[in-house]
KELOGU-897654 format. One record per residue: z, y, x of N, C-alpha, C in turn. Coordinates in nm, 3 decimals, always signed. Each point is the difference from the previous one (the first is absolute). Layout:
// residues N
r nZ: Z nY: Y nX: X caZ: Z caY: Y caX: X cZ: Z cY: Y cX: X
...
// end
This chain:
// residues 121
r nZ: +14.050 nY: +6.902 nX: +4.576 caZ: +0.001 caY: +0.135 caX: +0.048 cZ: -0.031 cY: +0.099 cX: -0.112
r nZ: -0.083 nY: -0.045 nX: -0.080 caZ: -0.033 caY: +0.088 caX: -0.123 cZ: +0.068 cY: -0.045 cX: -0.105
r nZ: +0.116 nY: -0.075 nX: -0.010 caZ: +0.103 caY: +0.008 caX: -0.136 cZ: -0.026 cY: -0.149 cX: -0.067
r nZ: -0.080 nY: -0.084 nX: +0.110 caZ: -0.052 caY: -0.077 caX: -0.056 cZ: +0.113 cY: -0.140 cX: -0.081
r nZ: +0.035 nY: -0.078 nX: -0.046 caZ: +0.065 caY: -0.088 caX: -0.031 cZ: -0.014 cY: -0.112 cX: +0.089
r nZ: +0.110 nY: -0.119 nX: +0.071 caZ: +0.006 caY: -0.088 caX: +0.043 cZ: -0.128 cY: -0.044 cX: -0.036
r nZ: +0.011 nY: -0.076 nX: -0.129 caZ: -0.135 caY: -0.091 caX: -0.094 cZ: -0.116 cY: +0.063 cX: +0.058
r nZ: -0.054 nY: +0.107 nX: -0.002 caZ: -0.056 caY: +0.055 caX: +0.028 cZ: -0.099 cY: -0.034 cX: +0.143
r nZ: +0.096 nY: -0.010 nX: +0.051 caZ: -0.018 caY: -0.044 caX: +0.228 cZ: -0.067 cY: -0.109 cX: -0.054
r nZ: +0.132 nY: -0.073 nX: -0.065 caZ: -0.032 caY: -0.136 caX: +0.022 cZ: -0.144 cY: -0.035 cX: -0.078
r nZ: -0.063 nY: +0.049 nX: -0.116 caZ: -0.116 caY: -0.043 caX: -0.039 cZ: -0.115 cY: -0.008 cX: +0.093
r nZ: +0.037 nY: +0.160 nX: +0.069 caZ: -0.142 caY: +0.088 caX: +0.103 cZ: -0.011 cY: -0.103 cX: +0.106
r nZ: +0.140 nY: -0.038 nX: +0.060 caZ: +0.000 caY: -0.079 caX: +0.114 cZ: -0.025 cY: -0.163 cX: -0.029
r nZ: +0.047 nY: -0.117 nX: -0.069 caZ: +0.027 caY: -0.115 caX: -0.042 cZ: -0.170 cY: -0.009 cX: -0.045
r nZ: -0.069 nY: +0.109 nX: -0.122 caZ: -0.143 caY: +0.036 caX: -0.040 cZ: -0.100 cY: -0.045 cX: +0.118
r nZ: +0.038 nY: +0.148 nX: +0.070 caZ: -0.127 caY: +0.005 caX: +0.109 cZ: -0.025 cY: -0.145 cX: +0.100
r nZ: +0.122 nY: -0.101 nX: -0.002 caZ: -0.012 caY: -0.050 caX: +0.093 cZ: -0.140 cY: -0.138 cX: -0.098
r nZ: +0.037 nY: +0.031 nX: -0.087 caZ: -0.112 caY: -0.083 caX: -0.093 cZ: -0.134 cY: +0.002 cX: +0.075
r nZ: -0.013 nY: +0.150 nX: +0.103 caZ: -0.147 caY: -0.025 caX: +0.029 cZ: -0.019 cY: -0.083 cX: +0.168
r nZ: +0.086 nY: -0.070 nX: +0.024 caZ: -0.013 caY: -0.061 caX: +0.117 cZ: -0.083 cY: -0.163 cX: -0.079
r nZ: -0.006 nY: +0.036 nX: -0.103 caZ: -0.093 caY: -0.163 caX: -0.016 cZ: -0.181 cY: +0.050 cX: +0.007
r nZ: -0.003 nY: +0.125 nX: +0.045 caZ: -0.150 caY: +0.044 caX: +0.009 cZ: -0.005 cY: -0.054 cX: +0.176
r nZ: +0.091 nY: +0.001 nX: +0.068 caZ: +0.013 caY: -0.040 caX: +0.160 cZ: -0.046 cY: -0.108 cX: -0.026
r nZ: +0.065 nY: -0.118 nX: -0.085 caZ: -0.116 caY: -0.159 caX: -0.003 cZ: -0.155 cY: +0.021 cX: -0.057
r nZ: -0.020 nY: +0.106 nX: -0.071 caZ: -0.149 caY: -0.003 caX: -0.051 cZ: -0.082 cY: +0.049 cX: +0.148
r nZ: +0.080 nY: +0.067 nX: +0.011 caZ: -0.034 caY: +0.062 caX: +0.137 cZ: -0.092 cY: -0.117 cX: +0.150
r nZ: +0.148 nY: -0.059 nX: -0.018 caZ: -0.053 caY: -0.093 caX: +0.126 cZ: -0.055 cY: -0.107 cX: -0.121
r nZ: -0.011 nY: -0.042 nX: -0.071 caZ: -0.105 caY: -0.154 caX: -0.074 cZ: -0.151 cY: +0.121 cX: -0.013
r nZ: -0.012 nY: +0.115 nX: +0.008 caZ: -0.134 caY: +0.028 caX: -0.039 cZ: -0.066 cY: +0.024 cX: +0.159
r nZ: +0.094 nY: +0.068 nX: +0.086 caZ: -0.026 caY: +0.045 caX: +0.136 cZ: -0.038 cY: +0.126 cX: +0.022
r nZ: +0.025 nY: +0.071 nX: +0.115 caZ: +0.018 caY: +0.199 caX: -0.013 cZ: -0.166 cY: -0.009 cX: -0.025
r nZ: -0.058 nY: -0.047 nX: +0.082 caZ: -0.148 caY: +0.066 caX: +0.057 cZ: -0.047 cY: -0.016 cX: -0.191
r nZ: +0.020 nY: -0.101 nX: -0.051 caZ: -0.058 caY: -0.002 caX: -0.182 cZ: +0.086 cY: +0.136 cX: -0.063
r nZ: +0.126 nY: +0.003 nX: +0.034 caZ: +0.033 caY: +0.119 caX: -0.095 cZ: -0.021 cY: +0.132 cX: +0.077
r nZ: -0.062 nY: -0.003 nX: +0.090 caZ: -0.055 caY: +0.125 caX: +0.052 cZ: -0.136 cY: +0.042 cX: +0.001
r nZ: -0.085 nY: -0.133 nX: -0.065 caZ: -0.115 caY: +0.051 caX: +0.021 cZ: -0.055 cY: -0.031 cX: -0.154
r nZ: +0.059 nY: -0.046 nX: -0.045 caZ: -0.041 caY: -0.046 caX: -0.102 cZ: +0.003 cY: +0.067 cX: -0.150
r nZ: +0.039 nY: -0.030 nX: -0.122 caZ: +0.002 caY: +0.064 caX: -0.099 cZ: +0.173 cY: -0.037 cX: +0.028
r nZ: +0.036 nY: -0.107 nX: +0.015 caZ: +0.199 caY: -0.021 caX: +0.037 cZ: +0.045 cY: +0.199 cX: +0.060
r nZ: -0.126 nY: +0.020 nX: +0.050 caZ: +0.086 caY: +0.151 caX: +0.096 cZ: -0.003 cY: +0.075 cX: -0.103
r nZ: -0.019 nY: +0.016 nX: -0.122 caZ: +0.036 caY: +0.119 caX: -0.092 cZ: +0.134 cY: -0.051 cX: -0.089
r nZ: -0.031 nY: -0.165 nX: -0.037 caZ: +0.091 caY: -0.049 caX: -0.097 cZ: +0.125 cY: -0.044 cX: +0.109
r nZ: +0.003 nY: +0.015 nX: +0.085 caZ: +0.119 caY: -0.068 caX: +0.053 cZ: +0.134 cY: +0.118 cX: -0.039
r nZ: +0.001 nY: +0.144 nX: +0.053 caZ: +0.058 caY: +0.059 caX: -0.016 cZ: +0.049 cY: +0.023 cX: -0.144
r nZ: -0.118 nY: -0.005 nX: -0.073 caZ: +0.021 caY: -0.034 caX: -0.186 cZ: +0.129 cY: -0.101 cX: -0.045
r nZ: -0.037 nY: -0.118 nX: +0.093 caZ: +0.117 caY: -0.074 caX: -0.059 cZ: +0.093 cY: -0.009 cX: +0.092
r nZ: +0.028 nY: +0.075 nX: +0.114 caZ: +0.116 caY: +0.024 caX: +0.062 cZ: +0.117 cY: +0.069 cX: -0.112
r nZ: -0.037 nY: +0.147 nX: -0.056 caZ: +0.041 caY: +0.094 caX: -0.058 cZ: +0.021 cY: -0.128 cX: -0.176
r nZ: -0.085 nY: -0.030 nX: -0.058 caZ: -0.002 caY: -0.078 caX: -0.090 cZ: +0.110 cY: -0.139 cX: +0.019
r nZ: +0.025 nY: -0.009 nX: +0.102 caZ: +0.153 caY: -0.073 caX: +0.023 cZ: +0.078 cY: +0.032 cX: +0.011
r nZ: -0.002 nY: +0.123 nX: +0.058 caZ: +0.119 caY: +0.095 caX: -0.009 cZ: +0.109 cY: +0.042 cX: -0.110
r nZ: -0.143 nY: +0.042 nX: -0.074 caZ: +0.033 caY: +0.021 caX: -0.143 cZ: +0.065 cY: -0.086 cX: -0.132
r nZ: -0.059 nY: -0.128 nX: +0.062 caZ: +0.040 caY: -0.147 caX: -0.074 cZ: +0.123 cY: -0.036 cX: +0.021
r nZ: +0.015 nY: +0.017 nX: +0.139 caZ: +0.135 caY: -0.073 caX: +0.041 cZ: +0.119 cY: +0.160 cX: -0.075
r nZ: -0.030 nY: +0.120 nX: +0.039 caZ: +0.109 caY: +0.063 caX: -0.068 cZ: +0.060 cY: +0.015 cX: -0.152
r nZ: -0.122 nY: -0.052 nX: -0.078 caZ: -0.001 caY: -0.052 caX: -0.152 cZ: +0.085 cY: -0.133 cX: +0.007
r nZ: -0.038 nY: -0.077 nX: +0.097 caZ: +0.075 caY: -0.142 caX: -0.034 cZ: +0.181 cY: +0.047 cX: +0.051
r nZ: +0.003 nY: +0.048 nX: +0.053 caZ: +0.131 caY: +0.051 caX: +0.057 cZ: +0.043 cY: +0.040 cX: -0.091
r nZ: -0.031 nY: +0.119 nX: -0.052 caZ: +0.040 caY: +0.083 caX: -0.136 cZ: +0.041 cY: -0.054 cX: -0.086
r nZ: -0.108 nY: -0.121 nX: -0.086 caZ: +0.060 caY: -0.053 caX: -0.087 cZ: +0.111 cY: -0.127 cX: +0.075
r nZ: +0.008 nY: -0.019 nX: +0.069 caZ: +0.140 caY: -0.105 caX: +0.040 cZ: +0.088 cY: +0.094 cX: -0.010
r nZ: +0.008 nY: +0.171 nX: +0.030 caZ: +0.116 caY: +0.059 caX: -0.009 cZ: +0.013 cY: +0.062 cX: -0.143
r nZ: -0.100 nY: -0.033 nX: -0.086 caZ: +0.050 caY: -0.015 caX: -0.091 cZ: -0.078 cY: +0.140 cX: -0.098
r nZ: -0.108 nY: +0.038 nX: +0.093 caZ: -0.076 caY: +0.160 caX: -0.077 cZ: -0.098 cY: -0.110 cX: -0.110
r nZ: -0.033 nY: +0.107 nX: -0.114 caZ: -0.067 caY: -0.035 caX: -0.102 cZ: -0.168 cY: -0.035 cX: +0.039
r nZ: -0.023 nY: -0.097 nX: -0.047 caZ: -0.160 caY: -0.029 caX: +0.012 cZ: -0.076 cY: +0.114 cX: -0.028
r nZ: +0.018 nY: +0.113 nX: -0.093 caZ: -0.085 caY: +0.100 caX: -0.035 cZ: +0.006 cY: +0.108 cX: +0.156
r nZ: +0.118 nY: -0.040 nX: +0.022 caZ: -0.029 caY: +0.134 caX: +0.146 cZ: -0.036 cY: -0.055 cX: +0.124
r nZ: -0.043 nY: -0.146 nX: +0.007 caZ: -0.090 caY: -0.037 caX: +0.108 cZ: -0.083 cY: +0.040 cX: +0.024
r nZ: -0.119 nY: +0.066 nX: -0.123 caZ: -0.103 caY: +0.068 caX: +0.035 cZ: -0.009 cY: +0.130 cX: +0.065
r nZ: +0.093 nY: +0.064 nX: +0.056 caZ: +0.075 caY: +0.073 caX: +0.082 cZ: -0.046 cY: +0.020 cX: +0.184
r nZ: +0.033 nY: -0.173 nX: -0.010 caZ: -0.033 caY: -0.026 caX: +0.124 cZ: -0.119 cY: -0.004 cX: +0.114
r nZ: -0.112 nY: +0.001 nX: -0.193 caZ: -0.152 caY: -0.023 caX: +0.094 cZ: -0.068 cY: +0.144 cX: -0.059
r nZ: +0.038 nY: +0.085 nX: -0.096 caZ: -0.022 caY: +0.141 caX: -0.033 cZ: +0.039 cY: +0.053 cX: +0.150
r nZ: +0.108 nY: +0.043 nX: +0.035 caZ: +0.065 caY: +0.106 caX: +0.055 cZ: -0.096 cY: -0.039 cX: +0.204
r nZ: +0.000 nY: -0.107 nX: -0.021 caZ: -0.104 caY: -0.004 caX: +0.126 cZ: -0.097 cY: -0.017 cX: +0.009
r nZ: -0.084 nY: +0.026 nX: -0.124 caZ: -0.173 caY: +0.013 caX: -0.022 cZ: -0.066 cY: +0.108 cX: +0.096
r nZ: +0.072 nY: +0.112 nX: +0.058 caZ: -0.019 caY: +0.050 caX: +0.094 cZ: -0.017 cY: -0.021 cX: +0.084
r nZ: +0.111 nY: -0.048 nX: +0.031 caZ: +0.006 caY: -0.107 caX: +0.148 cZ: -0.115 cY: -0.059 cX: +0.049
r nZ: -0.050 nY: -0.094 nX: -0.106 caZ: -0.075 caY: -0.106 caX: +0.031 cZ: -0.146 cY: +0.065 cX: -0.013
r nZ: -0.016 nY: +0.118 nX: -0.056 caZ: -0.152 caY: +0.075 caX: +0.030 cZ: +0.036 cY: +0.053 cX: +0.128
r nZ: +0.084 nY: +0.070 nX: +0.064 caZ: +0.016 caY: +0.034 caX: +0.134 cZ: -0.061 cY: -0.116 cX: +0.057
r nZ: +0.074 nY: -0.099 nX: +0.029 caZ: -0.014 caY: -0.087 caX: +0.086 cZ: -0.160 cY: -0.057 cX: -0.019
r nZ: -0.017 nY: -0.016 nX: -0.075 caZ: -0.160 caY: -0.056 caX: -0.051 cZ: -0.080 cY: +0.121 cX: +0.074
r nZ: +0.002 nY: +0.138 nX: -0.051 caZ: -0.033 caY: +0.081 caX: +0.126 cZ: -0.029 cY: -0.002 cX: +0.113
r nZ: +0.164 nY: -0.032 nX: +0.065 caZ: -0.014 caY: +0.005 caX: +0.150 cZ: -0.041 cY: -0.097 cX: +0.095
r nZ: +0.006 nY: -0.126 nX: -0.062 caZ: -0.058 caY: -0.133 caX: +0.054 cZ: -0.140 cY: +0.012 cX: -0.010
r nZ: -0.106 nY: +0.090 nX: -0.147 caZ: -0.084 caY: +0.017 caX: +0.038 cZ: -0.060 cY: +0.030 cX: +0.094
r nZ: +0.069 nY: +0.163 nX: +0.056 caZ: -0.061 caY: +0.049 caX: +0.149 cZ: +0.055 cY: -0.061 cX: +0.086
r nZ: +0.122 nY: -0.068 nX: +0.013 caZ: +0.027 caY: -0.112 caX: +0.098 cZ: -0.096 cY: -0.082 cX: +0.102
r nZ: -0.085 nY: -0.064 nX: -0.145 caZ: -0.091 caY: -0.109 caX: -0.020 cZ: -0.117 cY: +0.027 cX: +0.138
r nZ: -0.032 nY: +0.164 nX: -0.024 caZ: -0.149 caY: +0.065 caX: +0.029 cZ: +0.082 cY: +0.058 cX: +0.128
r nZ: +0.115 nY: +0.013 nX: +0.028 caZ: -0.001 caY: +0.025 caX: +0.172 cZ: +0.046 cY: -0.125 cX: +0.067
r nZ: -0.086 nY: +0.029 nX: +0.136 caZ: -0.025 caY: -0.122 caX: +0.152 cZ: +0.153 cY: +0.002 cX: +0.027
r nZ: +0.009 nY: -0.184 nX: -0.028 caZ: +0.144 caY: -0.026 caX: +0.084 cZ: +0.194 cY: +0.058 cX: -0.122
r nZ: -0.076 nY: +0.045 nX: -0.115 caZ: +0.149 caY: +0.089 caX: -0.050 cZ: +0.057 cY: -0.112 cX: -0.072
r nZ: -0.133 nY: -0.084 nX: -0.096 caZ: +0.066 caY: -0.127 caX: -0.089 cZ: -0.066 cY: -0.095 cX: +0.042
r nZ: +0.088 nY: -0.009 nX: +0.121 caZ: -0.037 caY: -0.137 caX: +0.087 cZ: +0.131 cY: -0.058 cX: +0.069
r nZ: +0.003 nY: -0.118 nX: +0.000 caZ: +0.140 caY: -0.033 caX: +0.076 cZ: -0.036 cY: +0.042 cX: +0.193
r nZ: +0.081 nY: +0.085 nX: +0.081 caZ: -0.014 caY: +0.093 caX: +0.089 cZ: -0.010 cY: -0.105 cX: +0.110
r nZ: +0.072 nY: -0.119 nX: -0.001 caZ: -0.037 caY: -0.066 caX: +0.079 cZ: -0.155 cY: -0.047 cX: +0.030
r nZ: -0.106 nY: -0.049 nX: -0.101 caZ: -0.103 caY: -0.035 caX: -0.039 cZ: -0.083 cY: +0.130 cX: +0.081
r nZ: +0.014 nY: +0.110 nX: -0.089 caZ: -0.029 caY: +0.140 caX: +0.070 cZ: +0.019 cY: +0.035 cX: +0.147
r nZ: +0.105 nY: -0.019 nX: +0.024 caZ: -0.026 caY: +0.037 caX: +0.150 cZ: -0.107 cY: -0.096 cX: +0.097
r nZ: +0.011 nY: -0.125 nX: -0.063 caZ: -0.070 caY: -0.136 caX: +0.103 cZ: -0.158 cY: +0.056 cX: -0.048
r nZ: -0.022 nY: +0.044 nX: -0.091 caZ: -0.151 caY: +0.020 caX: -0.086 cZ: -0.055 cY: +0.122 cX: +0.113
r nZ: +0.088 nY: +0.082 nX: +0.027 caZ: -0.018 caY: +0.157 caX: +0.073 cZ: -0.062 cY: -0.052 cX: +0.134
r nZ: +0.150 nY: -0.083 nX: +0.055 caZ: +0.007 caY: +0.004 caX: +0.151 cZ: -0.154 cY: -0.096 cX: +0.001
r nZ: -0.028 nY: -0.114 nX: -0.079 caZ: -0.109 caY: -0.063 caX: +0.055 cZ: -0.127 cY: +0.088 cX: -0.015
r nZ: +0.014 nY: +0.116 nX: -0.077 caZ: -0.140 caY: +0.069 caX: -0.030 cZ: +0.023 cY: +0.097 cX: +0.138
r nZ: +0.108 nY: +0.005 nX: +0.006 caZ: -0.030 caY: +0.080 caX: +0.166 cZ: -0.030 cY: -0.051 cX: +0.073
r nZ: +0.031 nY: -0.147 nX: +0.017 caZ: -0.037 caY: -0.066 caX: +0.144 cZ: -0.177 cY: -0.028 cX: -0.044
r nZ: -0.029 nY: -0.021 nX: -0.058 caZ: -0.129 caY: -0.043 caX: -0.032 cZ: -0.070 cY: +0.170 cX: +0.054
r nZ: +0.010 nY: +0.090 nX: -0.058 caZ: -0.041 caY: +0.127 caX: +0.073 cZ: -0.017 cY: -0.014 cX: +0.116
r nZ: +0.163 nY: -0.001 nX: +0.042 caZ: -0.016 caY: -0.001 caX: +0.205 cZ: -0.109 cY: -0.070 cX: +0.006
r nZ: +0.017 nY: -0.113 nX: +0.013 caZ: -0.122 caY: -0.099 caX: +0.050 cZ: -0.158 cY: +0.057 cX: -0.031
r nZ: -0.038 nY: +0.094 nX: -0.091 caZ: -0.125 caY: +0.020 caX: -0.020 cZ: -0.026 cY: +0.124 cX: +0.080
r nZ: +0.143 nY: +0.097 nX: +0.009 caZ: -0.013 caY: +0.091 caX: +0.134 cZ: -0.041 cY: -0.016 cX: +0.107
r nZ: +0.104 nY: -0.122 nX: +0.005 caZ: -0.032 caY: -0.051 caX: +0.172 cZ: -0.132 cY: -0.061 cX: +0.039
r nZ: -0.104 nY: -0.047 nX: -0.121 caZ: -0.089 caY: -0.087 caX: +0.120 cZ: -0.130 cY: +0.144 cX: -0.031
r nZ: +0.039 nY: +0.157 nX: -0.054 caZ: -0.092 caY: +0.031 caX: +0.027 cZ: +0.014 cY: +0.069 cX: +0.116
// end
């Protein structure tokens, strides 16, 4: 859309998919560890950090120079302080970096436990 070159797609797209091997770290470490743990700051780290890997490894198969790989992890150093950011306050609100299923069962039982202390007064 922005003038971009075929090669181009294909790095961003063929790249990014590099970060579906954080989905196995994912499930071998388990959500509740990378959510509560020190995994909940670095996970997103090396989501983006695969990202970046896999569009370098792409690159050079299509044939860009090793000197302009460093390209790939410059130009989204931004990125990855955003995100380091926002997962911070993520972290510190009830239920936001939590898998929602977990969250809702965590809610509904803290409500029912209420009722019950309503009711026997």
């Amino acid at each position: 859309m922005s003038g971009a070159a075929a090669h181009q797609y294909l790095i961003y797209v063929v790249g990014n998919i590099f970060s579906l091997i954080s989905v196995y770290i994912l499930i071998k470490v388990g959500k509740e560890k990378v959510r509560t743990n020190t995994w909940g700051m670095l996970y997103p780290i090396l989501v983006l950090l695969l990202m970046q890997t896999g569009r370098a490894i792409v690159a050079l198969l299509l044939g860009a120079e090793p000197a302009n790989i460093v390209g790939f992890y410059t130009t989204d150093s931004l990125s990855m302080l955003f995100t380091f950011v926002i997962i911070w306050i993520a972290r510190r609100l009830d239920g936001v970096y939590e898998d929602q299923i977990h969250y809702l069962l965590r809610v509904n039982a803290k409500e029912g436990t209420e009722k019950e202390v309503n009711y026997e007064s």
